[in-house]
C-alpha positions as CSV (number, residue, x, y, z in Angstrom):
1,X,76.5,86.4,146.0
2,X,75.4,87.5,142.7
3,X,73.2,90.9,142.8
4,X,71.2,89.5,140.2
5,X,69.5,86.3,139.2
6,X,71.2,83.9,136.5
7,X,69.5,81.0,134.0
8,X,70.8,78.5,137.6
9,X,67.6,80.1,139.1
10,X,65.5,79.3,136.3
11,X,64.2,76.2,135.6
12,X,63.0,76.3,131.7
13,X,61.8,73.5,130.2
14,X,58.5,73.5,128.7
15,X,58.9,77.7,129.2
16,X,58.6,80.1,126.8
17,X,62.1,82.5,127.3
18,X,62.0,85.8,125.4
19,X,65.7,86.5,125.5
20,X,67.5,90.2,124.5
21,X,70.6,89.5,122.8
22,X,73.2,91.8,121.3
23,X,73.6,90.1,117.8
24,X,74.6,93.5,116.5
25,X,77.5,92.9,113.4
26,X,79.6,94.9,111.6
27,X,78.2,94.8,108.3
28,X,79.9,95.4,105.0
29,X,78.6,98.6,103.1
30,X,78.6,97.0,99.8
31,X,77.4,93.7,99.9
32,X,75.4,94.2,103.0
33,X,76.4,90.9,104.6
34,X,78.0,90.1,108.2
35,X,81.7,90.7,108.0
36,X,82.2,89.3,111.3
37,X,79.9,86.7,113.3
38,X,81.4,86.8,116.8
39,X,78.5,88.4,118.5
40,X,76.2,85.6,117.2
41,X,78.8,83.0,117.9
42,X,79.2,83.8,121.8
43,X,75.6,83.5,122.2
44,X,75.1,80.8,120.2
45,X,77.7,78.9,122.5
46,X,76.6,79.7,125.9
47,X,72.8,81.2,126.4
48,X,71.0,80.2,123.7
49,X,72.8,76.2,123.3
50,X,72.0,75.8,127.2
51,X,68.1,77.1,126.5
52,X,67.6,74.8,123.6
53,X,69.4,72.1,125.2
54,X,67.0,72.3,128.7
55,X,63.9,72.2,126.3
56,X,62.8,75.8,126.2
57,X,60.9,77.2,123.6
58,X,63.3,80.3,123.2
59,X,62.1,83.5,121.4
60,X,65.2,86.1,120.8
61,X,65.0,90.2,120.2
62,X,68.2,91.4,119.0
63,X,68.8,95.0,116.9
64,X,71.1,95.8,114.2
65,X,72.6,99.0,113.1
66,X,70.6,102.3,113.5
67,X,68.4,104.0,111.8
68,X,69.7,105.8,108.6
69,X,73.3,103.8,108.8
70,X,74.2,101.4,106.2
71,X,74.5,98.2,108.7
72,X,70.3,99.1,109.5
73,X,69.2,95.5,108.0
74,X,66.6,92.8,108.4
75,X,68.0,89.6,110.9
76,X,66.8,87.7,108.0
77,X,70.8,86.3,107.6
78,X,72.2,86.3,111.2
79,X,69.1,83.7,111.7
80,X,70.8,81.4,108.9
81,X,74.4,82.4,111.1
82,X,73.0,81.2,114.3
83,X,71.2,78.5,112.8
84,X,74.9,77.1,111.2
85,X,76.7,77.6,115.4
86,X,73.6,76.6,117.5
87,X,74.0,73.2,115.4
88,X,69.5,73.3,115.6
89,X,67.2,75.2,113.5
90,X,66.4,78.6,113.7
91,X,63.0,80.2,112.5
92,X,63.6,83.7,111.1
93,X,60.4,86.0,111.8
94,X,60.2,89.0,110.0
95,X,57.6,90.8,112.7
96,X,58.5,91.6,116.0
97,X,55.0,92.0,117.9
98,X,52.1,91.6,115.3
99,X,50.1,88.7,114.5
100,X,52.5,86.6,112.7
101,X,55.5,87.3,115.5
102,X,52.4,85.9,118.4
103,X,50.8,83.0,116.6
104,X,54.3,81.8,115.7
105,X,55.3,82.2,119.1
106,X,52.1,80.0,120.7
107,X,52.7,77.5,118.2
108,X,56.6,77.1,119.3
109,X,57.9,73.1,120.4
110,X,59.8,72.6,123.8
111,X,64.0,73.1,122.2
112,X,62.8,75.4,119.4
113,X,64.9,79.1,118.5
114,X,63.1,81.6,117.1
115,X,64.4,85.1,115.8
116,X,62.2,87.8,115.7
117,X,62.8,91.1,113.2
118,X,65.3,93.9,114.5
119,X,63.7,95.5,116.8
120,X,64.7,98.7,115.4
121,X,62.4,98.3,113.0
122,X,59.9,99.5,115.9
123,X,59.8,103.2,116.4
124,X,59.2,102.7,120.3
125,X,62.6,101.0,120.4
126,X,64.6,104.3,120.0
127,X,63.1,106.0,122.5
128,X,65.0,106.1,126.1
129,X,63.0,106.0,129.1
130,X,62.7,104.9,132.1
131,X,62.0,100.6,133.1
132,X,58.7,102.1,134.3
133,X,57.5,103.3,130.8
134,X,58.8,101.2,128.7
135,X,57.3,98.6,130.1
136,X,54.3,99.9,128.7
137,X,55.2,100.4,124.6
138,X,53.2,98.1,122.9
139,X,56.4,95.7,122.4
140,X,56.6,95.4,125.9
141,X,52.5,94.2,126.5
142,X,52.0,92.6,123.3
143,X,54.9,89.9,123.9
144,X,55.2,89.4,127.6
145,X,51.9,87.4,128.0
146,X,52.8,84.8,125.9
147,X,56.4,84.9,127.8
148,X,57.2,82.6,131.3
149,X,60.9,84.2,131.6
150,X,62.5,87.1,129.8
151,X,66.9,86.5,129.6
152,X,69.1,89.8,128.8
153,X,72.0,89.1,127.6
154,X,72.7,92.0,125.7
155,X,76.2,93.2,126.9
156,X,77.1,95.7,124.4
157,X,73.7,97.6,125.0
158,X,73.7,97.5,129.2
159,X,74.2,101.5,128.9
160,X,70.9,102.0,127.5
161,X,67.5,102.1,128.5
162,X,65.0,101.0,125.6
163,X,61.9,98.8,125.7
164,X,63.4,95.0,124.9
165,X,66.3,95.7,127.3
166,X,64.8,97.1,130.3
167,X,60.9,96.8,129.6
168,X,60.2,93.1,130.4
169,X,61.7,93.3,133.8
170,X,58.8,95.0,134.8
171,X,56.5,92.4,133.4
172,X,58.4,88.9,133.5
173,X,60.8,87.1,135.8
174,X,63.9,87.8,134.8
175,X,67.9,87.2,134.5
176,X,71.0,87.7,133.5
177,X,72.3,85.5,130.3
178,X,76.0,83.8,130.5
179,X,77.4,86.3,128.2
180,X,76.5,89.4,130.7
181,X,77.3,87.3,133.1
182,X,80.8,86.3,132.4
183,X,81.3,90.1,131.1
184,X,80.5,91.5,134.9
185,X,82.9,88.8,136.3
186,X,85.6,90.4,133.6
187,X,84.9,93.6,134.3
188,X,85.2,93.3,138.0
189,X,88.8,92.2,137.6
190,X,89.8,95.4,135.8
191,X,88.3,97.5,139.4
192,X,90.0,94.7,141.4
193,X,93.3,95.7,139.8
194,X,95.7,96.6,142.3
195,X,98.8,97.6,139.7
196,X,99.0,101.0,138.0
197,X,99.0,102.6,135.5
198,X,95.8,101.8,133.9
199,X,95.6,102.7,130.0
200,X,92.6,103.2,128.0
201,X,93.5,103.0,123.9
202,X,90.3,104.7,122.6
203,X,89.2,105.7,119.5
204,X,86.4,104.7,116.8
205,X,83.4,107.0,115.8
206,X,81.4,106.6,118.7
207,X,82.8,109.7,119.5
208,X,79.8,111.4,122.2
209,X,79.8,108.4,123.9
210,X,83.8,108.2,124.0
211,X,84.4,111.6,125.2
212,X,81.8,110.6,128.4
213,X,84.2,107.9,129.3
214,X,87.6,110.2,128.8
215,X,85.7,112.5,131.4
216,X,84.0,110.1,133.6
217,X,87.3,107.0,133.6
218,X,89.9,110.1,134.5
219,X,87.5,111.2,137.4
220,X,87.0,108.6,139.3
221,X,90.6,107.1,138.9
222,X,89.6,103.9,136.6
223,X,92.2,104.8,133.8
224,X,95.5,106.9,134.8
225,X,96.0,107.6,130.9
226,X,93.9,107.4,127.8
227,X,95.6,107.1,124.6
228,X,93.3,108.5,121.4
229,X,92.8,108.1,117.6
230,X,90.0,108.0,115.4
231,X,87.8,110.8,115.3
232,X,88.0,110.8,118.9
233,X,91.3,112.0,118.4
234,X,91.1,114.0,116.2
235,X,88.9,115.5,118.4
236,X,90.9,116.0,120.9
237,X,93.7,117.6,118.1
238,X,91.2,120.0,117.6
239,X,90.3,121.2,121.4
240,X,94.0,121.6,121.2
241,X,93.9,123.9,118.6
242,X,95.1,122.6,115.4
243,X,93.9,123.9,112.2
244,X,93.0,120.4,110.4
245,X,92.2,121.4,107.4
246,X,88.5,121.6,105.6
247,X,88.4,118.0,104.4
248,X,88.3,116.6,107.8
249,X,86.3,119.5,109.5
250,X,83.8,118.7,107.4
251,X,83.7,114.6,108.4
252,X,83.6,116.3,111.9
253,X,80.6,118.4,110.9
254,X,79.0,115.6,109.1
255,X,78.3,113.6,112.2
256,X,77.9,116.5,114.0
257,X,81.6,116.2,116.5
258,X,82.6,119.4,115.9
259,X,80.2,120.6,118.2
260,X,82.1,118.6,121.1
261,X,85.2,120.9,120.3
262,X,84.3,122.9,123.6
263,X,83.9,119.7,125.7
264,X,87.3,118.5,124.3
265,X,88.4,121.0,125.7
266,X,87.4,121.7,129.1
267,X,88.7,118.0,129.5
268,X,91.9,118.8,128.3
269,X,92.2,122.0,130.7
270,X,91.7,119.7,133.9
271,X,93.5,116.5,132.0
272,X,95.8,117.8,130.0
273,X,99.1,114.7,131.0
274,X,96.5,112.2,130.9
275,X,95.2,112.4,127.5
276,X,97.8,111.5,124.5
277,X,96.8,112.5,121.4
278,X,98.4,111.7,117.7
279,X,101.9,113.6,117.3
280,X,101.7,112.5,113.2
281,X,98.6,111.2,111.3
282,X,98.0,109.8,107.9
283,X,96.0,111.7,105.1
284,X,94.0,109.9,102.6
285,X,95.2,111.4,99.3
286,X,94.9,108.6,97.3
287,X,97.5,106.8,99.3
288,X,98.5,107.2,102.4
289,X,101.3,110.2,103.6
290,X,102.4,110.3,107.0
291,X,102.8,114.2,108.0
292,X,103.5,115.6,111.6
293,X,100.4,117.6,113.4
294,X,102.7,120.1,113.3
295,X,102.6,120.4,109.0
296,X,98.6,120.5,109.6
297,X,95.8,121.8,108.2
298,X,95.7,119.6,105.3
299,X,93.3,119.6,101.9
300,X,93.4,115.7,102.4
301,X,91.3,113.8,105.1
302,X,92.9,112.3,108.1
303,X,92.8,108.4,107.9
304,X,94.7,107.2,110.5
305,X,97.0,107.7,113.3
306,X,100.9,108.2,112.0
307,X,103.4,105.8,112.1
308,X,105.6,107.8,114.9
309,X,102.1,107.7,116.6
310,X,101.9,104.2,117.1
311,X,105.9,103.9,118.3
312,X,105.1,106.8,120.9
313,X,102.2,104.7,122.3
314,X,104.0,101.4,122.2
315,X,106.6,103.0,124.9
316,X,103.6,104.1,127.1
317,X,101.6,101.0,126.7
318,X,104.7,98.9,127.7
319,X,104.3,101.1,131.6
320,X,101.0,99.9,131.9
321,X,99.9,96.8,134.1
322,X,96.5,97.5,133.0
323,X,94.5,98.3,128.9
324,X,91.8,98.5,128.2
325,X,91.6,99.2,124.3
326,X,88.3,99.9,122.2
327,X,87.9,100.5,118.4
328,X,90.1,101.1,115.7
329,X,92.6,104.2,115.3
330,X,91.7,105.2,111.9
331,X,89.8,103.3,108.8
332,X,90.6,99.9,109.2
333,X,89.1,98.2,106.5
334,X,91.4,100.3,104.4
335,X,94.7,98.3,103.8
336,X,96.0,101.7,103.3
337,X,95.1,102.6,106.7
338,X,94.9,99.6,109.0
339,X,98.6,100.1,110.2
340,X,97.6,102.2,113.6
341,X,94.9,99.6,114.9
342,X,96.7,96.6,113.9
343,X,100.1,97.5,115.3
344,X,98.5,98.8,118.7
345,X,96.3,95.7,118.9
346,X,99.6,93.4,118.1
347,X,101.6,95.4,120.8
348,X,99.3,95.3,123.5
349,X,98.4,91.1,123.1
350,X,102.4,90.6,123.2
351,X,102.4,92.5,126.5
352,X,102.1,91.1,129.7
353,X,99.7,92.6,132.8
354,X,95.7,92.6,132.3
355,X,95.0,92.8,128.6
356,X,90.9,93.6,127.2
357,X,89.8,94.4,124.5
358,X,86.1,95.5,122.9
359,X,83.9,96.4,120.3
360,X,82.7,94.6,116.7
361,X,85.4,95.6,114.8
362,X,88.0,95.8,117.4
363,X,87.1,92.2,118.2
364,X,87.1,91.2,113.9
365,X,90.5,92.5,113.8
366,X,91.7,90.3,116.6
367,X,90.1,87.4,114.9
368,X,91.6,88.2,111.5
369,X,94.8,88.7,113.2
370,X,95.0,85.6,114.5
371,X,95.7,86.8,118.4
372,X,92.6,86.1,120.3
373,X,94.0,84.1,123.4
374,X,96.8,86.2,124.5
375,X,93.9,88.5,125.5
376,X,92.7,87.9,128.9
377,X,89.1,89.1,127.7
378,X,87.4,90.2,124.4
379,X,84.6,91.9,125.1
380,X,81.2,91.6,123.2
381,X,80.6,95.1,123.6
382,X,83.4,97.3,124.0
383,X,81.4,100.9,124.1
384,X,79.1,98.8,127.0
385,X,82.5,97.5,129.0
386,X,84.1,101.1,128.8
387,X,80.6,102.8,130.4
388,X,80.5,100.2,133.4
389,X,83.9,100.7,134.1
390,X,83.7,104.5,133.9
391,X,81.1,104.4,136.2
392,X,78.1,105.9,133.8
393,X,74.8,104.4,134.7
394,X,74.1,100.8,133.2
395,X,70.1,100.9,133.2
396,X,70.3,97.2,132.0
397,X,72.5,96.5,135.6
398,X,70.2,98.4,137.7
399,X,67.4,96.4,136.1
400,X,69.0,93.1,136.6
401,X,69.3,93.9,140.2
402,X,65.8,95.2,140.9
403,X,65.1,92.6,138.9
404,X,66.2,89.9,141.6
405,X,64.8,92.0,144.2
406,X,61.0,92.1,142.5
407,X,61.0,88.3,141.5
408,X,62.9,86.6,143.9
409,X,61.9,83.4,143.9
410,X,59.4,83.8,141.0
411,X,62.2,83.0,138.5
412,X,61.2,79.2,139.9
């Protein structure tokens, strides 16, 4: 039996549904447009088709970017995106709780989609609080009267606790979407995994959030071994004391990771076999050079993982029965420096064993490489699949399942 309620206990016809998606998109810095839809496609497919089909009047919350960051945009085009999969028409709002978000909501048709502005946009979104509070931000009390049912299906944000994700189960009936709910089913498999070694492939820029899952996945046993790149390893060079060189210090101070260097390494002194970290890497001096850690510091930046890198990982991936792999090993969007991700994600879809894979751009490379079904899953939210199964606290989860426990039979 499922610990929380699904759209099968709903019945939604005729009922408004707020529903918290996770349309979140990598976003190209120039042109500011959508490099890759998958996100918006998923939903569009499962959740949202079965609302508009059943004759809901169906009002989505979504965020993009964060603040300051290039991707921070309007959802004016991801409406026109969802619009062109859902196959119905999609009303782009650009308000998320003031007058013109609420009288177009009470004015909504039974099958109608509606898109509300990124809710970003509202200050009260960035805060993290408990269900408790949040359910009081004006979001929260300004929407859920006009609301029957509230829906998260917001995968790749079930490690935070903000108003649209956790709020509304305070106020509304509520359930888990198809998208979290096939993602839990996934996930279970990996914990359900009898075989060893398990193999986490982590890298990206996420690196805070990374570093919890090194410490938390090693712990408690989920991963045997995690393999690093990105800034996350070049992290983890660092805690091992390489001089890297000012040019990439000073990406690391930039986003504020070289502050993490002590962390690094107090999980290195009780994990030092398990983590693997680049033995070569490539600089960017306007080409890319392969050069040993060992020829380090460098006046150039570090770009991505060296080409001995990826072999040395290919022979310890080829052990595993179980990886898990998240974000790219250096700047993919760089032909220059795409080698590390797309070799690793090539590798690891031509193996055999339990193969998953996560994250917006780990998930556009897969689709630009052409190799999406010989993975057993591709995750929505790869940071979000990599906290559950570390163990960290979900508050999304826990809501879901108080959730069930508050409304019961309300949902009907």
């Amino acid at each position: 039996m499922k610990k929380f309620l699904t759209l099968d206990d709903m019945t939604v016809a005729g009922k408004t549904v707020l529903v918290r998606v996770d349309i979140n998109c990598p976003i190209d810095r120039d042109s500011r447009k959508i490099m890759d839809d998958t996100r918006i496609r998923r939903h569009a497919a499962t959740t949202l088709k079965e609302l508009a089909e059943a004759g809901a009047k169906t009002v989505v919350l979504s965020h993009q970017g964060r603040v300051g960051d290039t991707d921070f945009v309007p959802l004016d085009q991801h409406a026109s995106v969802l619009e062109h999969h859902l196959g119905s028409p999609v009303t782009y709002i650009d308000d998320i709780f003031g007058t013109h978000a609420r009288e177009s909501i009470t004015k909504m048709k039974n099958g109608e989609t509606l898109l509300l502005e990124n809710v970003r946009f509202n200050s009260e979104e960035l805060k993290e609080q408990p269900a408790d509070a949040l359910a009081k931000t004006m979001m929260v009390q300004k929407l859920s009267p006009l609301a029957d049912y509230f829906v998260n299906d917001a995968f790749g944000a079930i490690h935070r606790s903000q108003a649209s994700l956790v709020g509304f189960g305070e106020t509304l009936p509520t359930a888990a979407g198809r998208l979290i709910e096939a993602e839990l089913t996934a996930l279970e498999r990996v914990f359900d995994q009898q075989e060893k070694p398990v193999a986490f492939v982590l890298g990206g820029v996420k690196v805070p959030e990374s570093l919890k899952v090194v410490r938390c996945a090693l712990a408690n046993g989920t991963a045997d071994m995690i393999l690093t790149g990105g800034l996350l390893g070049t992290l983890f060079l660092a805690a091992r004391g390489y001089n890297l060189g000012n040019a990439t210090m000073e990406v690391l101070k930039g986003k504020g990771i070289d502050t993490l260097i002590p962390d690094a390494q107090a999980i290195l002194r009780r994990y030092e076999d398990n983590i693997m970290t680049p033995v070569d890497i490539a600089i960017d001096h306007e080409r890319r050079i392969d050069i040993a850690v060992s020829a380090l510091p460098s006046s150039f930046p570090i770009a991505d993982i060296g080409k001995e890198t990826v072999d040395h990982y290919c022979k310890i991936l080829d052990d595993a029965k179980v990886v898990v792999m998240n974000s790219p090993m250096g700047r993919f969007e760089d032909k220059d420096f795409d080698y590390g991700t797309h070799k690793l994600i090539t590798h690891v879809a031509n193996q055999k064993g339990y193969r998953m894979i996560g994250g917006g751009h780990s998930a556009e490379v897969v689709r630009q490489l052409g190799i999406a079904d010989r993975f057993d899953h591709i995750s929505t939210g790869g940071r979000a699949a990599l906290y559950y199964l570390a163990g960290e606290k979900t508050p999304v989860v826990t809501m879901l399942q108080k959730a069930k426990q508050t409304w019961g039979q309300a949902a009907r």
